[in-house]
N, C-alpha and C positions, 0 to 999 in steps of 0.2 A: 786671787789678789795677794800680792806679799804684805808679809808684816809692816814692811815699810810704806806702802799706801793707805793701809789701812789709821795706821799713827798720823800718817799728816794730813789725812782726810778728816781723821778725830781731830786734832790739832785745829783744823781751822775751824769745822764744827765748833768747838767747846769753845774758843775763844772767841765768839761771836755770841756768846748766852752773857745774858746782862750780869752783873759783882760777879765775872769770872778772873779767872788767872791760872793760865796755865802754861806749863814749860816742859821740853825735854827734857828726859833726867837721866842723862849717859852712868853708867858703872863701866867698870873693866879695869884689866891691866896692862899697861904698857911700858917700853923700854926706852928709855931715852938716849942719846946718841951716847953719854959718859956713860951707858949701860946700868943706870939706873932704874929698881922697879916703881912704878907709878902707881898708886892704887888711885880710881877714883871713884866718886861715891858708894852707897852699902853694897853689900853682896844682897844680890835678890827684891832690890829696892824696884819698884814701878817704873815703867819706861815713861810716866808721864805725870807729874806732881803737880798738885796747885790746890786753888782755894773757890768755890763757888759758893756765892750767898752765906759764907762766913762759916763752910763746913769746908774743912782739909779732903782733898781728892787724892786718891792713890788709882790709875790707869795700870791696867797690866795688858799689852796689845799681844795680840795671840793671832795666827790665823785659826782656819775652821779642822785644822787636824791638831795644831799647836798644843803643848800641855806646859804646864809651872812647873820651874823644879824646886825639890825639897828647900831651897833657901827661898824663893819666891812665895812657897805655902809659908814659909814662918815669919818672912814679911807682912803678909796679908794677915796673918792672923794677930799678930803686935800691930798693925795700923786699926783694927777693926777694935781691940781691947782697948785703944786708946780714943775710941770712938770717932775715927774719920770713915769716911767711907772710902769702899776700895771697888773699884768695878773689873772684872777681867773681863775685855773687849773682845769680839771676835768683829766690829763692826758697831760705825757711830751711833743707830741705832739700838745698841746697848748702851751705851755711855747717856743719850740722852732720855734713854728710858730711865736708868738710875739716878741720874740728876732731876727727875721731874719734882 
């Protein structure tokens, strides 16, 4: 399964658990036509951000070979020091094991 069904499989998942909120949370850079660069959100930030039962969620979707790079480890470890939880998915039944 790609990364990408696996996120909006979690996606519908999580948004369907009671005081949730969750969203996709695009990073990258892009060019704009005046050939401007665009940064958009952190470098290494969670493909999946939100709030459940009054705790901050950090999603990181991975398939089952998939690995974090160096800026995604120092994401997780600054979201966990500031006490959210962060879960790195390979599949919704991670995500709702962590949330239980």
């Amino acid at each position: 399964m790609s990364e990408t069904q696996i996120m909006q499989d979690i996606l519908v998942a999580v948004s369907a658990l009671p005081e949730t909120l969750v969203w996709r949370h695009n990073t990258g850079v892009g060019v704009t036509r005046a050939r401007t660069i665009l940064r958009a959100g952190l470098p290494g930030s969670a493909d999946i951000i939100g709030v459940s039962r009054g705790r901050a969620v950090a999603i990181e979707v991975k398939t089952a070979s998939g690995r974090q790079s160096e800026q995604q480890r120092k994401f997780q470890a600054a979201w966990e020091r500031a006490r959210g939880v962060y879960v790195l998915a390979r599949s919704v039944d991670d995500v709702l094991a962590a949330l239980q």
